[in-house]
C-alpha positions in Angstrom: 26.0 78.5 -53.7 23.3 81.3 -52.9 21.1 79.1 -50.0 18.5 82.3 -50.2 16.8 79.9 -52.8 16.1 77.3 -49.8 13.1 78.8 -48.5 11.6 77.1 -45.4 8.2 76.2 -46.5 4.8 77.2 -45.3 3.5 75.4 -42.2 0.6 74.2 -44.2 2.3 72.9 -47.3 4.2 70.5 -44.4 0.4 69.2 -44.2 0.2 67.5 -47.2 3.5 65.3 -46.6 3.3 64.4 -42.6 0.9 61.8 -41.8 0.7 59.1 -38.7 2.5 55.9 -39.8 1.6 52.4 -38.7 2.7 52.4 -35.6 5.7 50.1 -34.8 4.6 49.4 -30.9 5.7 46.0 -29.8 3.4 43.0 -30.6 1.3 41.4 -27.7 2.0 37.3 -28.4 0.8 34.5 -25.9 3.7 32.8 -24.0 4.9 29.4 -25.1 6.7 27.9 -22.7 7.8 25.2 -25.7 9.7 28.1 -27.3 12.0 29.5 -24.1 15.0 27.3 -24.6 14.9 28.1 -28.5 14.6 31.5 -28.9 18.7 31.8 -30.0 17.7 29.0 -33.1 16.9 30.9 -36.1 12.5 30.3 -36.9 13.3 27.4 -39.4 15.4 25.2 -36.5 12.3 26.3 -33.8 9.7 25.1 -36.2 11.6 21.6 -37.0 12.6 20.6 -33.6 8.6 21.6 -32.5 7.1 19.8 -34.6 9.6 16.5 -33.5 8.9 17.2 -30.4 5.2 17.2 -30.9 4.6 14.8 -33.4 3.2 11.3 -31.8 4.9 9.8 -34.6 8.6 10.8 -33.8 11.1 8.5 -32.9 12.7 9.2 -29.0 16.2 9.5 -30.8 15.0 12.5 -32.8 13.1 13.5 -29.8 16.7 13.4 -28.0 18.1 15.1 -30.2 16.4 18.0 -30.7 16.5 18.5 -27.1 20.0 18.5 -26.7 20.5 20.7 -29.5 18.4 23.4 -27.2 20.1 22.6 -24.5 23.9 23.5 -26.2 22.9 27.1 -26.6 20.0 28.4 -23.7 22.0 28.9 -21.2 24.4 31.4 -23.1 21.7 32.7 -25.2 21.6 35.6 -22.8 24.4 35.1 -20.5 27.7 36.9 -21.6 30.1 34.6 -22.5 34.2 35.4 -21.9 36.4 34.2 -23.8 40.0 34.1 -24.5 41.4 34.6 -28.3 45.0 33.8 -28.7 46.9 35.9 -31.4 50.9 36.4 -32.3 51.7 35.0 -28.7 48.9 37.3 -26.8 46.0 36.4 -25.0 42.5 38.7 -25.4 39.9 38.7 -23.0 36.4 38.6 -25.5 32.9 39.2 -23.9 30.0 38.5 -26.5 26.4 36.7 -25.9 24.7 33.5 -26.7 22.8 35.3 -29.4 25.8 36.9 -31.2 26.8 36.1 -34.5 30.4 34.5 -35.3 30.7 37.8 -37.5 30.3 39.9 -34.4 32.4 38.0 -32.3 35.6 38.8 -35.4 34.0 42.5 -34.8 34.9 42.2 -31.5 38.2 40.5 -32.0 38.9 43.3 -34.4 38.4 45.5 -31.7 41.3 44.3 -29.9 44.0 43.3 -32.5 42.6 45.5 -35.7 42.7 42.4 -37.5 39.8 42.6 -39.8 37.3 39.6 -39.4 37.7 38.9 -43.0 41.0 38.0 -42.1 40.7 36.3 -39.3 40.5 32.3 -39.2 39.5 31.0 -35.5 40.1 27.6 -34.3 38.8 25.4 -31.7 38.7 21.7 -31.2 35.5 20.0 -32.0 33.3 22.8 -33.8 34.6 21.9 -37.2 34.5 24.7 -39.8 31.6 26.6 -38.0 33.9 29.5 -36.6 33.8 30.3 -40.4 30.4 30.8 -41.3 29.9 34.0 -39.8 25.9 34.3 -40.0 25.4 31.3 -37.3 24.5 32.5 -33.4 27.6 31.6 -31.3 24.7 30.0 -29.0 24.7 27.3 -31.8 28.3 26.2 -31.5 29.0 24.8 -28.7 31.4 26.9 -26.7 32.2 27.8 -23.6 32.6 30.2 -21.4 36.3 31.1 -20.3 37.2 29.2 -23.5 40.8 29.4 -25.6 40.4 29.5 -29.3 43.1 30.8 -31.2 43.5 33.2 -34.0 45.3 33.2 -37.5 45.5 36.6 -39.2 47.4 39.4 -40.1 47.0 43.4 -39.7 46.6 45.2 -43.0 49.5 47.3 -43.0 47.6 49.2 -46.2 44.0 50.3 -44.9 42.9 51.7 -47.9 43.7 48.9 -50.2 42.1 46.5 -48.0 38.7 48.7 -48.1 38.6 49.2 -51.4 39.2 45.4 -52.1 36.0 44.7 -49.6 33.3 43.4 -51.2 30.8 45.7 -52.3 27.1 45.7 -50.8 24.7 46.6 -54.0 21.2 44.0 -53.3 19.3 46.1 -51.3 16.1 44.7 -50.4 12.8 46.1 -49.6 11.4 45.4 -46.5 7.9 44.7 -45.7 6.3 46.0 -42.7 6.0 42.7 -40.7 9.3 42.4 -41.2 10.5 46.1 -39.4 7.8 45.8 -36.9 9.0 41.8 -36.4 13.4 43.3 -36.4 12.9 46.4 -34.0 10.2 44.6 -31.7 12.2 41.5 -30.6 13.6 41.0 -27.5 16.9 39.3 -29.0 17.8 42.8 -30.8 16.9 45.1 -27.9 19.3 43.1 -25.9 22.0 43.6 -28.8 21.1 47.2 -28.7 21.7 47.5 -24.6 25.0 45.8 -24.9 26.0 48.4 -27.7 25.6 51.3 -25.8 27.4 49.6 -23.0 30.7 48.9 -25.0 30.5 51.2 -27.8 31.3 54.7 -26.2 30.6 58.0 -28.6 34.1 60.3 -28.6 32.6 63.8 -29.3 34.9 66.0 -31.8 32.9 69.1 -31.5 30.1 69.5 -28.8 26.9 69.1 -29.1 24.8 72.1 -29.6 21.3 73.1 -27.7 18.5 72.9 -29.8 20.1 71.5 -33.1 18.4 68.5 -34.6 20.7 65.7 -35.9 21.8 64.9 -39.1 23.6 61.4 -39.3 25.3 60.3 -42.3 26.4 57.3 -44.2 29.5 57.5 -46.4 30.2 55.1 -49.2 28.1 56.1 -52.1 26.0 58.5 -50.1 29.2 61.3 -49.7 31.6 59.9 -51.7 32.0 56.7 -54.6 34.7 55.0 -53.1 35.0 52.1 -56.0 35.8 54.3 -59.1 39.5 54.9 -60.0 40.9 58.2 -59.6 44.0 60.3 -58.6 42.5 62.5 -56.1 39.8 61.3 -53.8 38.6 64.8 -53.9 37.7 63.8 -57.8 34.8 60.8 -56.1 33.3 63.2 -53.7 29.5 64.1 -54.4 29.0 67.4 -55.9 28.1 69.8 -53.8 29.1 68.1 -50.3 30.7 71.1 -48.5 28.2 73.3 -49.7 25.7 71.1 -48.4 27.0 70.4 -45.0 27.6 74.3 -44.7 23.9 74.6 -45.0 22.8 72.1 -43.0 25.1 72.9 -40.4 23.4 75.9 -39.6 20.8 73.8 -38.3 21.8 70.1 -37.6 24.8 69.2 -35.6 25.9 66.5 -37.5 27.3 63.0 -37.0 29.0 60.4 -39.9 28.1 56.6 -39.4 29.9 54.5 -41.4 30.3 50.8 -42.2 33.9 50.3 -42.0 36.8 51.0 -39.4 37.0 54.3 -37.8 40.9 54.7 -39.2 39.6 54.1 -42.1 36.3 56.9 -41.6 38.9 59.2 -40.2 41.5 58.7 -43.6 38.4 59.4 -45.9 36.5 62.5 -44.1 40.4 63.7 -43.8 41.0 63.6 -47.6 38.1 64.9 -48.6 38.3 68.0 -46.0 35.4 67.1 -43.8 36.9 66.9 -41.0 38.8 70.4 -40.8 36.4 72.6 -42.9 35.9 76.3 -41.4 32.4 76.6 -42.5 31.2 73.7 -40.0 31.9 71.3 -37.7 31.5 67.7 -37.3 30.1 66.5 -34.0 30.9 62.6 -33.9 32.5 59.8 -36.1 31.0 56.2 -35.5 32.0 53.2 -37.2 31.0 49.5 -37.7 31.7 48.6 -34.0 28.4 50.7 -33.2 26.3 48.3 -35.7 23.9 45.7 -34.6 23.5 42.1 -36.3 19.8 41.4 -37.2 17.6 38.5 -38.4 14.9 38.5 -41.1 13.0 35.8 -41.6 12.5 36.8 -45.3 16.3 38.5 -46.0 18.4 36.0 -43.2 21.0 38.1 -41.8 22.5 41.9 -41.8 23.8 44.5 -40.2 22.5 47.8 -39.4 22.9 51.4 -37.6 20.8 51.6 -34.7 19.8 55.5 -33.9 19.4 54.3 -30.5 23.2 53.8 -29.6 23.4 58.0 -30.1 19.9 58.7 -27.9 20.9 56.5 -25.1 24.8 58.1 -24.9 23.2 61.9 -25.5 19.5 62.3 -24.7 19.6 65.5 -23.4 20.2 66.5 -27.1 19.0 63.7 -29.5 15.9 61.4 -29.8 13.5 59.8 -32.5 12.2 63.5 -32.5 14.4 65.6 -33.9 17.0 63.1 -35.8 17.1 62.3 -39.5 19.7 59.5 -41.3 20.7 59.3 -44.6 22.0 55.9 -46.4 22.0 54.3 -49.3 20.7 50.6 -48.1 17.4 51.4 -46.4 18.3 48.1 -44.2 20.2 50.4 -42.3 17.7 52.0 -40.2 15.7 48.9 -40.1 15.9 49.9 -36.2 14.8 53.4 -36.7 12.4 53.1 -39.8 10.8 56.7 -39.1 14.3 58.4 -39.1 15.7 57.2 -42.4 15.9 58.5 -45.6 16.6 56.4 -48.6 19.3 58.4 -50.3 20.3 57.7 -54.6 23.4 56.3 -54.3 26.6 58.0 -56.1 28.2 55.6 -58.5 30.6 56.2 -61.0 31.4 59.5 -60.6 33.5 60.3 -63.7 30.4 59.8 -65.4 27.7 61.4 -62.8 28.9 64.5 -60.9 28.1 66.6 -63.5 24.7 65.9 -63.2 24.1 64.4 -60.0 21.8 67.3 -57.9 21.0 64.9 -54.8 22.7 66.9 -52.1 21.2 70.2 -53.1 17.4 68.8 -53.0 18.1 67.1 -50.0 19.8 70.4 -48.6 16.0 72.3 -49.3 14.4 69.5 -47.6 16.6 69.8 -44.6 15.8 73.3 -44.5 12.3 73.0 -45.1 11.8 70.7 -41.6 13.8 72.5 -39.8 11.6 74.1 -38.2 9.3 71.2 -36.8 9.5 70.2 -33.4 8.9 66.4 -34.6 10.3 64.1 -37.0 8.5 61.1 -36.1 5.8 61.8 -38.0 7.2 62.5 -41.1 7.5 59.9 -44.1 10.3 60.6 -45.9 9.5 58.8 -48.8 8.0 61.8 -50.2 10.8 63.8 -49.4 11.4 64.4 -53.5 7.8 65.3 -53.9 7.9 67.8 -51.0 10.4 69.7 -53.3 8.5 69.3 -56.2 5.8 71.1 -54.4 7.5 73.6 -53.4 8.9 74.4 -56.4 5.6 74.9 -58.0 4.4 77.1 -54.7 7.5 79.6 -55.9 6.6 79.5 -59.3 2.7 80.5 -58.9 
């Protein structure tokens, strides 16, 4: 591909497409002192046990009640809680918090055994089938700390089968403003975000280099369509993928976040000849085990790809400055919403590849920013028009 035809743009055509975004500074709410021993309930449970509590009319059973339902979960609902899974006549030692999901604690379990949490069935007396309904905060079960559950699954011997059988996020949602400034402001997901830097730890495959910005990078339908049928997985790759990563190498170290297991980011990067290519190198791999379980009061509950867990771990090189993701599901950087970029996803790639051009528009908008010394002000939702006006520029 002849990159000469990537021209980095004019400083002032950059004018047209950077303006201030709302800022996402955190809110400034009165205290209640009602809402401290609830805050690991989801808003509907705070709003019903409130309004019991408050009401003149309600009964001192329901009264009791909703009390005692706070009191199950407060004291974990920051306090780490260690407990002990047993699995195929082991013991594992399992650190999560109060306000934790069930699906993060089988994250965490997966951790240890690399049994997936879809496969995994826990079991402890008295909590009924609640260990299976992996959206509920582990401060709403009553558990307790130094506890022994025990586990019933088995390893996939076949990683690739078991991915491709997984099921397949397509519902995106759009989310509104109060919603990002309501997910990235709260206290519950900074805390998830501390603890993530603390126990996920970054293995660098290449070193980082002075003075690069950062390119991160989703996988499944943003590199590569890993539901269609074929012989080769070279024959689902997006078209143009080396050539773009050659190009963007020059100026973006760049790091690949995917949703799934790190064997199984490793097997796929591998076959496709990411991870060995001459032309550029690939600074970091992360997987699911970096991700962070969110609430939305509109969409329930998802995970996503905090930037932050890269910052913290490598500051002297990355920050909200100089970092740009691309995924498919905007939820993704519901964290980081000034860093993302809302890539088309690549579906059904027998049919597509011949005309899908994402990576080498995207590869002139790279190039084109390159040059800034900040991101943050950016909206790269007009990313496509930036082209378009470029384009034009060349033409005249």
């Amino acid at each position: 591909m002849n990159y000469s035809l990537f021209l980095i743009l004019p400083r002032v055509v950059l004018d047209r497409f950077i303006g201030r975004v709302v800022s996402f500074g955190p809110r400034t709410r009165a205290p209640d002192p009602n809402q401290s021993r609830h805050l690991h309930e989801s808003s509907s449970s705070e709003e019903r046990d409130r309004e019991r509590m408050a009401s003149p009319s309600a009964s001192s059973s329901s009264v009791e009640a909703a009390a005692a339902a706070a009191a199950v979960g407060s004291p974990a609902t920051e306090e780490e809680l260690t407990l002990t899974v047993k699995w195929s006549g082991k013991e594992y030692t399992v650190r999560v918090c109060g306000d934790d999901t069930v699906g993060e604690l089988k994250l965490r379990i997966c951790e240890l055994t690399n049994v997936l949490p879809k496969r995994q069935k826990l079991l402890y007396p008295k909590v009924g089938s609640k260990l299976a309904d992996d959206t509920l905060l582990l401060s709403q079960i009553p558990l307790k700390s130094s506890l022994k559950m025990t586990m019933i699954g088995t390893v996939e011997d076949d990683l690739l089968v078991d991915e491709v059988d997984s099921p397949e996020i397509v519902d995106d949602f759009e989310l509104g403003q109060d919603d990002v400034v309501d997910i990235k402001d709260k206290d519950v997901n900074k805390r998830k975000l501390r603890r993530r830097v603390d126990q996920y730890k970054i293995e660098l495959r290449n070193p980082c280099r002075e003075g690069k910005k950062l390119l991160v990078l989703d996988i499944d339908y943003t590199l590569f369509d890993h539901r269609s049928p074929a012989e080769n997985p070279r024959q689902l790759m997006r078209p143009y993928l080396h050539e773009f990563l050659t190009a963007a190498y020059a100026e973006y170290d760049i790091i690949i976040w995917s949703a799934t297991s790190m064997k199984w980011v490793e097997l796929k990067m591998g076959q496709l000849g990411v991870l060995d290519n001459p032309n550029y190198k690939i600074t970091a791999l992360l997987d699911r085990m970096a991700m962070i379980t969110v609430q939305s009061d509109s969409h329930g509950i998802f995970d996503c790809k905090p930037l932050g867990v890269i910052w913290a771990q490598l500051p002297e090189y990355y920050s909200e400055k100089n970092t740009i993701m691309f995924d498919d599901l905007r939820r993704n950087f519901v964290m980081n919403p000034q860093n993302g970029l809302t890539i088309k996803p690549f579906r059904k790639a027998h049919s597509s590849r011949d005309s899908d051009q994402e990576l080498v528009k995207l590869t002139q908008y790279l190039l084109a920013i390159a040059d800034l010394d900040d991101f943050s002000s950016l909206d790269h939702r007009n990313w496509e028009f930036f082209n378009e006006d470029n384009a034009k520029r060349r033409r005249s």
